[in-house]
N, C-alpha and C positions, 0 to 999 in steps of 0.2 A: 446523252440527254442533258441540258444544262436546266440549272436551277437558279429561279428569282432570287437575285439580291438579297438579303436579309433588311426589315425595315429599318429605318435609322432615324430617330425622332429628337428635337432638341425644345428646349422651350426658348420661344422668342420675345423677349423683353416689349417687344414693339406690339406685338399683338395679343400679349397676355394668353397664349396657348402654346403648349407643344405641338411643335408642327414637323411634318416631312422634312429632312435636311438634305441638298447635297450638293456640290459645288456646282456654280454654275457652268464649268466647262468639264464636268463627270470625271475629272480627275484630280485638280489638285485645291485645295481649301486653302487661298488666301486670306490667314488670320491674323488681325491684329489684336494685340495684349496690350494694357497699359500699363509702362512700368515703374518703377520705383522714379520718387525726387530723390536723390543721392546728396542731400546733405545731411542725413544722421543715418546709421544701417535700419534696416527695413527691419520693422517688429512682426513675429510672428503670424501678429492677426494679417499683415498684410502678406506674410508668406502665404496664408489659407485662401487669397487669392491664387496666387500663383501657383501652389498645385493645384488649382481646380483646374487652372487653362493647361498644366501640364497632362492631368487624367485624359483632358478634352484631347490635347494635341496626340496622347498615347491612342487612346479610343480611334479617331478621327482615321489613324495609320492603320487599326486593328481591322475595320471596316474595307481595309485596302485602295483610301486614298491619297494622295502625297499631302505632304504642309507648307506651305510657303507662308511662317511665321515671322511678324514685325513686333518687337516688345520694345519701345521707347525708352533709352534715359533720358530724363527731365534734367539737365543741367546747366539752368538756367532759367529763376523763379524767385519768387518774390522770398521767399525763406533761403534759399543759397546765397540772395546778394544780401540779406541783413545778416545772416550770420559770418560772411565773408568781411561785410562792412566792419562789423563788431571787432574780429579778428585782425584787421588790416590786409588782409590777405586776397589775392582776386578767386574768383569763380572756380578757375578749375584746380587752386590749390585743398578747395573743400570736395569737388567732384571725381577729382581721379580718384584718390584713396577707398570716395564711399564707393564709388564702382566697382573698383578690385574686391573691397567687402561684401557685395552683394554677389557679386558674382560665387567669391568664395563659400558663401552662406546656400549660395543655389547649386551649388557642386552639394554640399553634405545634403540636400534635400534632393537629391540626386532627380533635379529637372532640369528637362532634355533643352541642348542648346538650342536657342534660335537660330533659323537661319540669318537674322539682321538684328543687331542690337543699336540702332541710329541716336546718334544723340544731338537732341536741339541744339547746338552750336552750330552742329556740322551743315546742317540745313537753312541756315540765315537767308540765304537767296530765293530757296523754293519759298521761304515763309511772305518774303518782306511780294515777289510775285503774286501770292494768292493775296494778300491785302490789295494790292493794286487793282488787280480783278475785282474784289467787292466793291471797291472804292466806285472805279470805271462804270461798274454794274449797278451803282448807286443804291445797295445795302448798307453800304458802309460811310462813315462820315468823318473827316478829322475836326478834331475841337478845338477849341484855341486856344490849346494849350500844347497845341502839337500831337496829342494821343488819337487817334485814329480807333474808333468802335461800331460795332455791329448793332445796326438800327431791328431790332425783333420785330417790329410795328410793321418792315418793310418784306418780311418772311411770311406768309400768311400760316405757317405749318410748326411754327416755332410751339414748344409743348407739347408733342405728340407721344414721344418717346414716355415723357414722365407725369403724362396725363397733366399737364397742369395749367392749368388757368391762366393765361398771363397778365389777367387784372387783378390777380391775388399777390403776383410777385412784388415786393417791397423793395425799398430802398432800405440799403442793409444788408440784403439778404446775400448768399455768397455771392450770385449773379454781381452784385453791384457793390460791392466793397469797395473798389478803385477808388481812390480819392482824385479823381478826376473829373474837370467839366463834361457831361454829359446832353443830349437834349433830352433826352428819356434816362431818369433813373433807373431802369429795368437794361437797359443797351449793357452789353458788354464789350471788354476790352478785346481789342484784336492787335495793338500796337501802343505800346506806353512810352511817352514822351521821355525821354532819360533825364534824370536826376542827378543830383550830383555822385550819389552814393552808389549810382551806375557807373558812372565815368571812374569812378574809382576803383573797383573791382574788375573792370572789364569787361562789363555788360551792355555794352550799348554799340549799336552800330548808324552806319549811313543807310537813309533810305530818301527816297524820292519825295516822302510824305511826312519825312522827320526823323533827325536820329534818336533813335529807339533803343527799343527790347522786345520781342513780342510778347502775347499774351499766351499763357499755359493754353490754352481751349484751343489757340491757333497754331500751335506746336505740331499736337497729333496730325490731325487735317493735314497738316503740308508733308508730313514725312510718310504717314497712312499712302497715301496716294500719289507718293512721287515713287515710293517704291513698289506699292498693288496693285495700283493704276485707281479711276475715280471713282470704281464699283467694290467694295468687301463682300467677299463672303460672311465672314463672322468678324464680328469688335467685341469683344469681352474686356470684364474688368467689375471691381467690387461695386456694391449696389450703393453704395454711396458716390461712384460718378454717373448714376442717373444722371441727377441733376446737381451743379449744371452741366458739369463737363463732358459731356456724351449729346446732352441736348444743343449745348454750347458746339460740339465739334460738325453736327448733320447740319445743323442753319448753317454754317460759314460754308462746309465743304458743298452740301449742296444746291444755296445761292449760287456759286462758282462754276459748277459742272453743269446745273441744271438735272443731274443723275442722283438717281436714288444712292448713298452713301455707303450704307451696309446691308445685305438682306435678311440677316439675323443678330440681334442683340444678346448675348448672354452675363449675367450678372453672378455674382458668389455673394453670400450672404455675409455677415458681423462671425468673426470669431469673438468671445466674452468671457472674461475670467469672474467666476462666481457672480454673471449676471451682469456685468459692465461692459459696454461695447471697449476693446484695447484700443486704447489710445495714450500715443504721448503727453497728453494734455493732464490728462489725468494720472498718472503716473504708474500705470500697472502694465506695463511691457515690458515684455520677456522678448529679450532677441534669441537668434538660431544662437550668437555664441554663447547667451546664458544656458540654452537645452545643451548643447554639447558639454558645455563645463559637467554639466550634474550627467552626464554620463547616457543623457538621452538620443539613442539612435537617431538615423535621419530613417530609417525604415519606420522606428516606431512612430516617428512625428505623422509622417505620410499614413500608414494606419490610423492614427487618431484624427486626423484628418478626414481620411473617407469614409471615417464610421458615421457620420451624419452626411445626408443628402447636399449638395451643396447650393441649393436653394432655401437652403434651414440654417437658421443660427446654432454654433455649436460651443457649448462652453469648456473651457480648459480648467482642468482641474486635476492636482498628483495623484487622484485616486484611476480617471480615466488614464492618464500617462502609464501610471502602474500596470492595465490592463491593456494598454496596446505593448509594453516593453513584455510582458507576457506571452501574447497573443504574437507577437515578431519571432519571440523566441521558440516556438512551437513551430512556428512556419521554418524557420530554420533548421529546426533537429530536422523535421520531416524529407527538405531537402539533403541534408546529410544523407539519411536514410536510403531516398531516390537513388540519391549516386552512387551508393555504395551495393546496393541491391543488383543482384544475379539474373534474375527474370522478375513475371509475376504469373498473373491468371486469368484466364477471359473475362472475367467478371471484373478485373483492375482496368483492364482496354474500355471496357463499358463505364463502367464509374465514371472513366476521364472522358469519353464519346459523347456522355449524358452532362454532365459539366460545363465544358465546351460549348455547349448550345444553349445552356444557362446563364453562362458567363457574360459572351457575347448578347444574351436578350436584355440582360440587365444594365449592361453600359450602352445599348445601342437606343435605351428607351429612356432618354435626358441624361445620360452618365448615372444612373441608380449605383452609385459603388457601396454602400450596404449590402446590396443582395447580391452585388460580383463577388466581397467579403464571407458573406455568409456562404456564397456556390464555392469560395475556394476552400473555407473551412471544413465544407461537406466532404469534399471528396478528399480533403486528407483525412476523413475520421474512415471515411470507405477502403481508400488507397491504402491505409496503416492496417484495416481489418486484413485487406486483401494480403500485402504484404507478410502476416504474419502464421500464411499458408503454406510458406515454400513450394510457391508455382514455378511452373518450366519454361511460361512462356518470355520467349525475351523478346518476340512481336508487343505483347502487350506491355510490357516494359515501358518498351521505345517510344508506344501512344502516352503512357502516362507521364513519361519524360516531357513529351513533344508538349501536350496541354496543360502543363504546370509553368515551362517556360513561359507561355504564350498571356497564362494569368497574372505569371511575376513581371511579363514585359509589360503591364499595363500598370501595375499595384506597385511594384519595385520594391517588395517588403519583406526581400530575403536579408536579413542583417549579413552585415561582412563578420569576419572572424574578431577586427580587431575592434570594433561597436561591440558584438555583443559580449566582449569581456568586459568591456569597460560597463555594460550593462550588471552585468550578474557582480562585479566589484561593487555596484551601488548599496 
């Protein structure tokens, strides 16, 4: 006799509800991530993006669907060529290095590889193509100044995603920074005329319509869908690229296709240290290699992470760190314990049978990993009771084994041996 699916619910940015999720070909979830700019290492707060889409992509598997995951480097943006500029240096002398850093920072945060790490260079052709489309499609307009941008006025759908007005949008506003001729102040860049300080770094190429660079919003777009095709299942990314860059990426991509872009939006909220959103601007960031120096697991980071919903702002602070490097270290002993353990007792098989079906409702209802947290905590306080019976059963063992793996495969919050010495050295 087979059984209904379990529900699977995600909240969608675009409709302001958690809604039913599942791919649209019932097996595999083509999801795109927005990844790091790779000119300085990624701060923390923007790690709290990245494990949210990692929990996502863990869950998304847990549910027993595949992933076919897209995470973009940005390398090639208006901060990699001034900082490249300043240096004397071209683009990829600033971008390989931050690459290799991020990537090593997302190994200790132990998030699961992409299957595609595309980086805006590699893509020049597919980009400078979907300009020409908008251009032909007559969205798009070049200026005379050679920069090529995306008319909103010619979209009628443009501000859907982020609810916004578009007779509220400003000149100024990040939309329109560009210090370029525009006919609408509101219009964004989709191709910027190259500069000198382009020519000198390495950032400019040949196009049809003008040698250039493109614009960040037109990045995503050409790589999203040269490698997912013109339809997403999911685009996730922190809730500050609402707008523009998300609204900025569905007007371009789909002016182009005429197809809906993505069917579900999801966002991760502000991590804040003592109530300040982290940003380099401000000068309170903490990168991965600062928590490693101080001896801070990648297990307990990922705990302090999922202790808050990732629709909520979550603030850092060494009182909370203290209590997920804690809270890691218990989840640890306990698996010691697991392994080392002989049998158990009906009542252990149950604890984990009951668990199991908790676990799974709590990540399968918007990723709730709070209450995945709190069900894995349960049943190690039940599993240790049990434990401490000297049961015969080595059936129920093997269930308690099986459904403890199955929670760390999602949470990944068993410390290694040699973190949590450097932990308890702290």
């Amino acid at each position: 006799m087979s059984t209904a699916a379990p529900a699977f619910r995600l909240y969608n940015t675009m409709s302001r509800a958690v809604e039913p999720f599942a791919p649209a070909d019932g097996t595999t979830v083509r999801l795109y991530t927005c990844g790091p700019t790779v000119y300085n290492p990624a701060h923390i707060g923007n790690f709290r993006t990245f494990l949210f889409e990692d929990l996502l992509r863990r869950t998304l598997r847990l549910r027993g669907w595949r992933v076919n995951q897209v995470m973009n480097l940005t390398d090639v943006d208006d901060k990699i060529i001034t900082k490249a500029a300043k240096e004397a240096k071209k683009i990829g002398d600033i971008t390989v290095p931050m690459s290799a850093i991020f990537h090593a920072d997302r190994a200790y945060l132990r998030i699961e590889d992409a299957e595609h790490y595309p980086r805006a260079t590699d893509y020049i052709p597919q980009m400078i193509a979907l300009v020409q489309v908008l251009i032909d499609k007559k969205v798009a307009y070049v200026a005379d100044d050679g920069s090529v941008y995306f008319a909103i006025d010619r979209f009628a759908q443009y501000g859907r995603l982020s609810r916004l007005d578009t007779r509220e949008v400003k000149a100024g506003a990040r939309v329109a920074q560009d210090e370029y001729a525009k006919e609408n102040a509101q219009d964004f860049a989709l191709w910027k005329a190259a500069k000198p300080e382009d020519e000198a770094t390495g950032a400019a190429w040949d196009a049809p319509f003008g040698r250039g660079r493109p614009g960040w919003h037109l990045e995503c777009s050409a790589m999203a869908t040269d490698i997912l095709g013109e339809t997403l299942d999911l685009h996730c990314g922190g809730v500050d690229l609402v707008f523009p860059h998300h609204e900025d990426e569905i007007a371009q991509s789909e002016a182009a296709s005429g197809k809906v872009f993505s069917h579900c939006w999801m966002h991760g909220e502000f991590l804040q240290i003592d109530g300040a959103k982290m940003a380099k601007r401000v000068g309170n960031v903490t990168n991965v290699a600062d928590m490693r120096e101080q001896g801070v697991s990648g297990a307990a980071i990922r705990h302090f992470m999922f202790s808050t919903h990732y629709r909520k702002q979550l603030n850092l602070s060494g009182e909370a760190l203290e209590a997920s490097i804690a809270a890691v270290r218990r989840v640890g002993d306990f698996a010691a314990r697991l392994g080392a353990a002989a049998a158990g007792t009906p009542a252990l098989a149950a604890a984990a049978a009951s668990a199991e079906v908790a676990f799974k409702a709590a990540l399968f209802d918007d990723l709730n990993a709070p209450e995945a947290n709190a069900v894995l905590f349960t049943f190690i306080t039940a599993a240790n009771r049990e434990l401490d019976q000297s049961g015969a059963d080595a059936g129920a063992l093997a269930v308690a084994r099986r459904v403890f793996a199955v929670m760390d495969g999602v949470l990944s919050i068993v410390p290694d041996a040699a973190q949590a010495t450097d932990e308890l050295a702290t």
